[in-house]
C-alpha positions, -999 to 999 in steps of 0.1 A, spaced: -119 -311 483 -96 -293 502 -85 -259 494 -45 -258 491 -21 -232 478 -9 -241 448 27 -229 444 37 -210 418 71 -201 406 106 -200 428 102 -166 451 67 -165 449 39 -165 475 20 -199 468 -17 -188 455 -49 -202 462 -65 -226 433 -95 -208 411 -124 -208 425 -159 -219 402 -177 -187 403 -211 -174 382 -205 -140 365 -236 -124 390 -215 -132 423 -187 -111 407 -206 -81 398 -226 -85 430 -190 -87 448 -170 -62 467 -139 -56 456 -108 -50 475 -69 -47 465 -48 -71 483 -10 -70 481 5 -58 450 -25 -40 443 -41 -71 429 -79 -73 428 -98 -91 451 -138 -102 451 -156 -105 484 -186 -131 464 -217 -143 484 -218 -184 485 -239 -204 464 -268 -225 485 -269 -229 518 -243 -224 541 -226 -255 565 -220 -247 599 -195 -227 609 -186 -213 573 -191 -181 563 -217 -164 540 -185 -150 516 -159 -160 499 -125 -140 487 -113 -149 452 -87 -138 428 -83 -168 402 -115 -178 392 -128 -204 371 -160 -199 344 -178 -212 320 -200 -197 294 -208 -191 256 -189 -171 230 -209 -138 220 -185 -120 206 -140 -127 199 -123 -99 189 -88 -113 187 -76 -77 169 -82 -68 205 -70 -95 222 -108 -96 241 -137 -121 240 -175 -111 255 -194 -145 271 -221 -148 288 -231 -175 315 -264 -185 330 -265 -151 349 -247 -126 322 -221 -114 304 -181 -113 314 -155 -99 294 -119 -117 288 -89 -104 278 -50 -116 269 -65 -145 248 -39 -143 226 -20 -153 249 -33 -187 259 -20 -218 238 -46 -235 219 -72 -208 234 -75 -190 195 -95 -220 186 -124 -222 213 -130 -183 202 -160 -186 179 -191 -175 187 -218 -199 198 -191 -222 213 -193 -233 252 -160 -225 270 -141 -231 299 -120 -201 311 -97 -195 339 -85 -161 351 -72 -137 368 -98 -107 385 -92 -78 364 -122 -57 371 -159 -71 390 -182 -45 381 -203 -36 363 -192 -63 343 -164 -90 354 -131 -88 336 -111 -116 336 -71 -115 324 -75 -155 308 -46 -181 318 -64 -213 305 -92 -222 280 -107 -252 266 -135 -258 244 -167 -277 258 -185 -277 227 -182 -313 225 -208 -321 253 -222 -287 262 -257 -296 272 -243 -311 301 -218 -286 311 -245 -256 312 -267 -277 330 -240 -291 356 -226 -258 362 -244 -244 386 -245 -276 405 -204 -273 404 -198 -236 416 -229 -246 446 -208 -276 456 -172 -264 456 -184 -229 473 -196 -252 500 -169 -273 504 -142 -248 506 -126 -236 542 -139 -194 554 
């Protein structure tokens, strides 16, 4: 897969797609503000590198996956944790159908925006969806994902 900007709406610069990152690579990021003051992750790739790529990655929109601890919809906030540790989300109330997939012990899909990288990743959620239905193999595919997309994806 190619790496494209996705265009956004009329007047707007055209962003890059989310990247599939591990809550670790964000914490263990360096952040940066790019334009606008939005925040930026400098991540270390997954596996090893091809030739000619670099050892980083900058993302803004990422893409995650992990386990309902704790929703606290009062607060418009969620805590999940992934293979390698917690990450906070925020604005759920704001996703359609996202209310649902916010009960702990469920397996979720969440993309987002970089809030915040350390000490724990904040993400400002755009898109949910429950993967309850089949979660075994989501938690063990994951890591196999985020590897294989890091690698494929332009310095």
């Amino acid at each position: 897969m190619i790496a494209a900007n996705v265009s956004s709406s009329h007047g707007e610069k055209p962003r890059k797609p989310p990247v599939k990152v591990l809550s670790s690579q964000l914490r263990e990021g360096k952040g940066s503000a790019v334009g606008g003051g939005k925040p930026e992750v400098s991540i270390r790739r997954l596996g090893s590198r091809r030739p000619g790529s670099s050892g980083s990655l900058a993302v803004s929109v990422v893409w995650m996956q992990g386990t309902v601890l704790e929703a606290h919809t009062d607060q418009n906030s969620a805590l999940l944790l992934d293979e390698t540790g917690n990450f906070h989300i925020t604005g759920v109330k704001n996703i359609p159908r996202g209310k649902p997939c916010l009960s702990p012990g469920k397996y979720v899909m969440v993309m987002g925006v970089i809030q915040s990288h350390s000490p724990e990743p904040v993400l400002r959620a755009v898109k949910m969806a429950d993967l309850s239905h089949n979660a075994a193999m989501h938690r063990k595919m994951w890591k196999y994902e985020v590897e294989d997309l890091q690698q494929t994806l332009p310095s």
